[in-house]
C-alpha positions in Angstrom: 71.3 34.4 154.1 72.1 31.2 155.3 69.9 28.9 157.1 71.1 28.9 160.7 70.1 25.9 163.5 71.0 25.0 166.6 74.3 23.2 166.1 76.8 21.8 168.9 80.5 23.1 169.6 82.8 22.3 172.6 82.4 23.3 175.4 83.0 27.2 176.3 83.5 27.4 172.2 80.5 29.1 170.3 80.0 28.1 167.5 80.0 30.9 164.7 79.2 30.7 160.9 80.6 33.0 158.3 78.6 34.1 155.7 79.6 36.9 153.1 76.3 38.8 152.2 75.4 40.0 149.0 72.6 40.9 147.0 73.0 37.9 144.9 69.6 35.4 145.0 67.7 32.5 143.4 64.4 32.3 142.7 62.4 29.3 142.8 59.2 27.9 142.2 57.9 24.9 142.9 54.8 22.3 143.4 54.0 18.9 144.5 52.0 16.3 142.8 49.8 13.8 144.4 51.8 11.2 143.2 54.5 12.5 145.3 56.8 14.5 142.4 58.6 17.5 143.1 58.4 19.8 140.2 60.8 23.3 140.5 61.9 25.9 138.4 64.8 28.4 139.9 66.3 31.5 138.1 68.2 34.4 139.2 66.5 37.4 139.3 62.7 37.7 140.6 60.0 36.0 139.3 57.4 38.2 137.3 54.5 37.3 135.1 55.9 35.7 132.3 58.4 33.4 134.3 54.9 32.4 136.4 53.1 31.4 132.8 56.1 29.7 132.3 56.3 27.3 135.6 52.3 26.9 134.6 53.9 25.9 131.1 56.6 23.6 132.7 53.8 21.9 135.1 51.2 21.0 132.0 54.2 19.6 130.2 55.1 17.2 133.3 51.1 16.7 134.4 49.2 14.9 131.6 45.5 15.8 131.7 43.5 17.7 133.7 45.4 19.9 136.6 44.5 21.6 139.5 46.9 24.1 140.9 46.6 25.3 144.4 48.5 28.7 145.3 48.7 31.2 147.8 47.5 34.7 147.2 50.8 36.9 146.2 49.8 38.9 143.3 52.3 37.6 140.6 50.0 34.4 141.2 46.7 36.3 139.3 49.1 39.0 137.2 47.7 39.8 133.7 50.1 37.3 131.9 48.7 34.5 133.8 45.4 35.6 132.8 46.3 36.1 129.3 47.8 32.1 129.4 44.8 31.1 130.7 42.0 33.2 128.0 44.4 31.5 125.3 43.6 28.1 126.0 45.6 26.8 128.9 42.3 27.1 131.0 41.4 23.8 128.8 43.6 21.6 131.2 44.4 23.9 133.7 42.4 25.6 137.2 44.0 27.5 139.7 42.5 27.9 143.2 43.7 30.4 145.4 43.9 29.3 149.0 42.8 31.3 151.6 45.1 34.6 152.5 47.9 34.6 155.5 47.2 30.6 155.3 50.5 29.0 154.6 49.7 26.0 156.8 47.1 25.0 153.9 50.0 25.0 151.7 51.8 21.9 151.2 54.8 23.4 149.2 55.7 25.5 152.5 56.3 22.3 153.9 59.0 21.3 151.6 60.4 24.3 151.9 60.8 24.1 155.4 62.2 21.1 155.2 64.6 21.9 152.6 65.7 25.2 154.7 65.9 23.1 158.0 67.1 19.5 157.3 68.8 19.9 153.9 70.3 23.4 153.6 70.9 24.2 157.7 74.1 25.5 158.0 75.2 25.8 154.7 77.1 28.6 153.8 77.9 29.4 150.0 80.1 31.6 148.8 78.4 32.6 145.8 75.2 32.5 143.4 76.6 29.1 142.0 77.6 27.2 144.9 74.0 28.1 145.9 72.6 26.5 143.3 74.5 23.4 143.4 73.4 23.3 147.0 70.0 23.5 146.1 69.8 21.0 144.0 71.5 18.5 145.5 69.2 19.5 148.4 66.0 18.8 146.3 67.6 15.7 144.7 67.4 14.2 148.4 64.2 15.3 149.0 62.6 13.7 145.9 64.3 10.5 146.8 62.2 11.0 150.0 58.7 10.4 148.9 57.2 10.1 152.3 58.8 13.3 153.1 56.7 14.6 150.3 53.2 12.4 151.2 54.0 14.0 154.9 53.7 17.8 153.1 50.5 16.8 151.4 49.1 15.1 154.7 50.0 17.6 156.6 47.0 20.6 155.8 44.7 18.0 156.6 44.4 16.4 152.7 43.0 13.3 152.0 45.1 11.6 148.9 43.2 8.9 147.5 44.2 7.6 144.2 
């Protein structure tokens, strides 16, 4: 579905956008570093276990040292492949906190997202799975040029970022 906002038109003209509807989706993933990065993942079917283990895996490669993943409580977020990935070692470099449930303003991530669905992507209409994507990423190649876009997501829940 496309991301609709209050637009302008002349006068005695509504506006109307167009938008075929299929079942076609992309799924993404993503997380922000303190250092202002935005790290994302997007596929196209749903995310399950072993796609989760592998964001995990794509986050240790881009994070050296220690890291400290906050999440929300969906249940894909504590599935047995995660647990597995963590009993094999990952838990070495890696902690996961759960935030609190039905929380989403703790979450900084839902920041970006809002901001990609209501500044970048409002009003876009795509035709199809791989106009999406294209969207998408030239949507999230703005936003990472927009560091204190990013800070403000962070800031937001009330974090203090000290380095």
């Amino acid at each position: 579905m496309p991301g609709v906002v209050r637009t302008w038109a002349p006068a005695g003209h509504t506006p109307q956008l167009r938008a075929p509807l299929s079942r076609d989706h992309l799924a993404v993933i993503s997380g922000i570093t303190l250092e202002g990065r935005l790290l994302l993942l997007e596929q196209d079917h749903p995310y399950r276990g072993p796609d989760i283990v592998g964001f995990l895996q794509h986050l240790l490669r881009q994070v050296p040292g220690k890291l400290l993943v906050f999440w929300d409580g969906a249940p894909i977020h504590h599935c047995q492949a995660v647990k597995d990935f963590l009993t094999a070692g990952a838990a070495a470099r890696l902690q996961l906190e759960r935030l609190p449930a039905y929380a989403p303003e703790l979450n900084p991530d839902e920041g970006v997202w809002h901001y990609l669905k209501h500044v970048e992507l409002r009003n876009v209409v795509c035709h199809d799975r791989s106009e999406l994507r294209q969207q998408l990423h030239r949507a999230v190649d703005r936003v990472r040029r927009k560091v204190g876009v990013l800070f403000g997501c962070l800031r937001q829940p009330g974090y203090i970022l000290s380095s």
